[in-house]
C-alpha positions as CSV (number, residue, x, y, z in Angstrom):
1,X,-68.1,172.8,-11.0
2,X,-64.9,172.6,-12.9
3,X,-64.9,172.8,-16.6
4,X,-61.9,171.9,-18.2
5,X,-62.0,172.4,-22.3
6,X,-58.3,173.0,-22.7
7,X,-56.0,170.3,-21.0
8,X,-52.8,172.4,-21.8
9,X,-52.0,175.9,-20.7
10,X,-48.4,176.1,-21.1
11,X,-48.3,178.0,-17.8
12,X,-46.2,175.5,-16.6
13,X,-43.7,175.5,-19.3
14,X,-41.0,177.6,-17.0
15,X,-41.0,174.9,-14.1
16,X,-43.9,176.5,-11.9
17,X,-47.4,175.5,-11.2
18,X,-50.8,177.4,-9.2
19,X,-51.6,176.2,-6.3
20,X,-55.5,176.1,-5.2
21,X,-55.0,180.2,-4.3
22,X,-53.9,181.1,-7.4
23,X,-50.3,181.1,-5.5
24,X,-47.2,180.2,-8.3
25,X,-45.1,177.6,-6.7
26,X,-41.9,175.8,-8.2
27,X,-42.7,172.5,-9.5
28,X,-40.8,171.1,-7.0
29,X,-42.4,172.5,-3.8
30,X,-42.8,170.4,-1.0
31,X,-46.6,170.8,-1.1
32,X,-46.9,169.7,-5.0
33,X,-44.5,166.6,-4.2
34,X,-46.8,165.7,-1.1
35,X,-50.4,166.7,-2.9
36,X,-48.8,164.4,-6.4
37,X,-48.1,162.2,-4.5
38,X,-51.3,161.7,-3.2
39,X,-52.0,161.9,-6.8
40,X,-49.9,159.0,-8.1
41,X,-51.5,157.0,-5.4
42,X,-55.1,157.6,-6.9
43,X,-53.5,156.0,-10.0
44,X,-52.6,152.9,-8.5
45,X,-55.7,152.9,-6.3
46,X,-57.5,153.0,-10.1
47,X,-55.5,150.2,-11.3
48,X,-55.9,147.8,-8.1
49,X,-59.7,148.2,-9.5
50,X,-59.2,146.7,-12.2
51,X,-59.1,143.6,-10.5
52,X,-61.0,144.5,-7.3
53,X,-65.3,143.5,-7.6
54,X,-67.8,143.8,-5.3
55,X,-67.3,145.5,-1.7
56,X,-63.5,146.3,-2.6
57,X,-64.2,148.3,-5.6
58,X,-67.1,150.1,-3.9
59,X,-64.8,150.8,-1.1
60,X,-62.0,151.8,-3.5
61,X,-64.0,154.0,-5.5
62,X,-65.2,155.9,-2.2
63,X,-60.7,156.0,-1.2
64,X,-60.2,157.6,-4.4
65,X,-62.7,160.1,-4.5
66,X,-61.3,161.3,-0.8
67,X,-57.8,161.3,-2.2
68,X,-59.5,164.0,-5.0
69,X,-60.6,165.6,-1.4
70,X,-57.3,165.0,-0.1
71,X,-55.4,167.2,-3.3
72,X,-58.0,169.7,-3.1
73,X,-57.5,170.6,0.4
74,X,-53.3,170.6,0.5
75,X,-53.2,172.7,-2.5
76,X,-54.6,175.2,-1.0
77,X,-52.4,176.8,1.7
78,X,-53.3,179.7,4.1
79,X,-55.6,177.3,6.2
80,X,-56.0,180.4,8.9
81,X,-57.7,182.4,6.2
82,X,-60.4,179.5,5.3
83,X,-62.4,181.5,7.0
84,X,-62.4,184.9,4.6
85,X,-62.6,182.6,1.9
86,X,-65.5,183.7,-0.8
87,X,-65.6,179.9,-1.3
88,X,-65.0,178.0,1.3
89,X,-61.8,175.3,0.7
90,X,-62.4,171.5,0.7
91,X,-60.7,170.6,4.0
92,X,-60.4,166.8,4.6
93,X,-63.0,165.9,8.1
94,X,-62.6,163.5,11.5
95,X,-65.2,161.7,9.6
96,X,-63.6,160.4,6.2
97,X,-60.7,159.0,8.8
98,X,-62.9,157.8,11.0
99,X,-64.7,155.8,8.2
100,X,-61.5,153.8,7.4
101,X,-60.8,152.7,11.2
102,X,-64.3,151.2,11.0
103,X,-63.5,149.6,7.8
104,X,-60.3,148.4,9.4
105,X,-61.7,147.0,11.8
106,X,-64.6,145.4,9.9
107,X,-61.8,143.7,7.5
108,X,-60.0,143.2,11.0
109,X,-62.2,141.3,12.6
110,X,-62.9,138.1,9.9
111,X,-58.8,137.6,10.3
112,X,-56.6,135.2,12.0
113,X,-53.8,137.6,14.2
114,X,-50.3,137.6,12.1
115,X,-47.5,135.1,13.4
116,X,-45.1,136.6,10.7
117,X,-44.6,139.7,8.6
118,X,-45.9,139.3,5.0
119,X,-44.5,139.9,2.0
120,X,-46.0,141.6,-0.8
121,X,-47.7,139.4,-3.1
122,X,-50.2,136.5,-2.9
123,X,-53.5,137.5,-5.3
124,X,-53.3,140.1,-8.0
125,X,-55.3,142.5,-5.7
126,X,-53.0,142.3,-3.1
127,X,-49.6,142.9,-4.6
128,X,-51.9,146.2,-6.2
129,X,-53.1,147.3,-2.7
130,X,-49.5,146.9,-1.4
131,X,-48.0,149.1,-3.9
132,X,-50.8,151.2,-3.0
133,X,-49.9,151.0,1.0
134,X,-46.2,151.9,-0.2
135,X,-47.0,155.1,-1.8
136,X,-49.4,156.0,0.8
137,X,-46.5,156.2,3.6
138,X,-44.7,157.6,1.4
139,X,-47.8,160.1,0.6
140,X,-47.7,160.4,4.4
141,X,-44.5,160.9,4.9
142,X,-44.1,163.8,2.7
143,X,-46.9,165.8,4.0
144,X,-45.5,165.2,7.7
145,X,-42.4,166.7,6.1
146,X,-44.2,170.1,4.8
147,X,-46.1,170.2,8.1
148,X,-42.6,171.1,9.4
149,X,-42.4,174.3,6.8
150,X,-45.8,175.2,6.9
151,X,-49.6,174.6,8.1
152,X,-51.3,172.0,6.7
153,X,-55.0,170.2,7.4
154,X,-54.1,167.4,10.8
155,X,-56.6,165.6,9.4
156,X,-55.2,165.1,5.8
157,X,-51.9,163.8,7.8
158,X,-54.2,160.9,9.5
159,X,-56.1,159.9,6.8
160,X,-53.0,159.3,5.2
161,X,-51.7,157.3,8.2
162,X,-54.8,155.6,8.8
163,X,-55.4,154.6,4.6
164,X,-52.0,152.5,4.6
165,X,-53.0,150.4,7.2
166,X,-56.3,150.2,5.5
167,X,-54.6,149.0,2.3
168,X,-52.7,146.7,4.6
169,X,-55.8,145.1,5.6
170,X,-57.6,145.0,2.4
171,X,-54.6,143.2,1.3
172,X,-55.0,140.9,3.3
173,X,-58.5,140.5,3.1
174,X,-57.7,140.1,-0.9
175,X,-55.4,136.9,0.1
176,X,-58.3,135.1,0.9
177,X,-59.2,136.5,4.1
178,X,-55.4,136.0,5.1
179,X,-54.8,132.4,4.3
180,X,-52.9,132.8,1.3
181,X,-50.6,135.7,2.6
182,X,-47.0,135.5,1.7
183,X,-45.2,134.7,5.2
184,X,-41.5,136.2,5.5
185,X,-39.1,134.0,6.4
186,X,-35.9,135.6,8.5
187,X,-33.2,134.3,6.8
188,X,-34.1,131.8,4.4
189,X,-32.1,132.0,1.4
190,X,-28.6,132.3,3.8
């Protein structure tokens, strides 16, 4: 249970943070970029709900919650020592990616092949879920990035990989089931 009844510490006030171990880290660390950015993504997932209803926002609600999941388990380094924890760390599963490629493919299935890249845009929900895509690759790419320095969780990387594609999808699926998707067109404004 956390109980949080002072928001401000001023531990932080000389350019460090704690990771989940208790560890002091530089603000800057790859694994506080790649776990905040994770971070600012569950803030843009929150304001796609605003418009989402229904399935979508159930759905959404569910993507946020594992992106809490997802924080808690790349904040805490030292994944060989899980084991000697006293409490064991929140490690992202098989199962939460696993979940989205049968989302995918549920969305997936209702919609006509692409002909064309899209852009961005169409519905409100759309252009939100492709911001959201954006700053999960990017979310991605950064954690690929500290897996080069040091251990992280494989499955936090996929779920990563796997959510983007989901907010693809879904942002499709926003554009009326694909049919108002905003087609590129190569060279149009030469």
């Amino acid at each position: 249970m956390v109980v949080l009844n002072k928001i401000y510490t001023k531990t932080g006030d000389a350019g460090e943070t704690a990771l989940g171990n208790g560890t002091r880290v530089a603000k800057h660390a790859m694994r506080v970029t790649a776990y905040g950015t994770s971070d600012e993504l569950n803030s843009f997932v929150g304001v796609a709900r605003l418009v989402a209803d229904g399935d979508m926002d159930v759905a959404l609600s569910r993507i946020q919650n594992d992106l809490f999941d997802l924080g808690a388990d790349m904040c805490r380094p030292d994944m060989e020592k899980d084991a000697e924890s006293e409490y064991p760390p929140l490690r992202m599963v098989t199962a939460q990616v696993e979940r989205l490629e049968a989302e995918i493919d549920a969305m997936n299935a209702d919609l006509e092949p692409l002909r064309s890249f899209i852009l961005p845009g169409g519905s409100a929900l759309s252009a939100h879920l492709h911001v959201c895509r954006t700053v999960a690759r990017r979310a991605e790419r950064l954690s690929v990035e500290l897996a080069t320095m040091e251990a992280i969780n494989p499955a936090a990387v996929k779920y990563l990989n796997r959510l983007s594609d989901w907010f693809f999808v879904a942002a499709r699926v926003a554009n009326n089931g694909g049919k108002d998707d905003v087609l590129w067109v190569p060279g149009a404004n030469r």
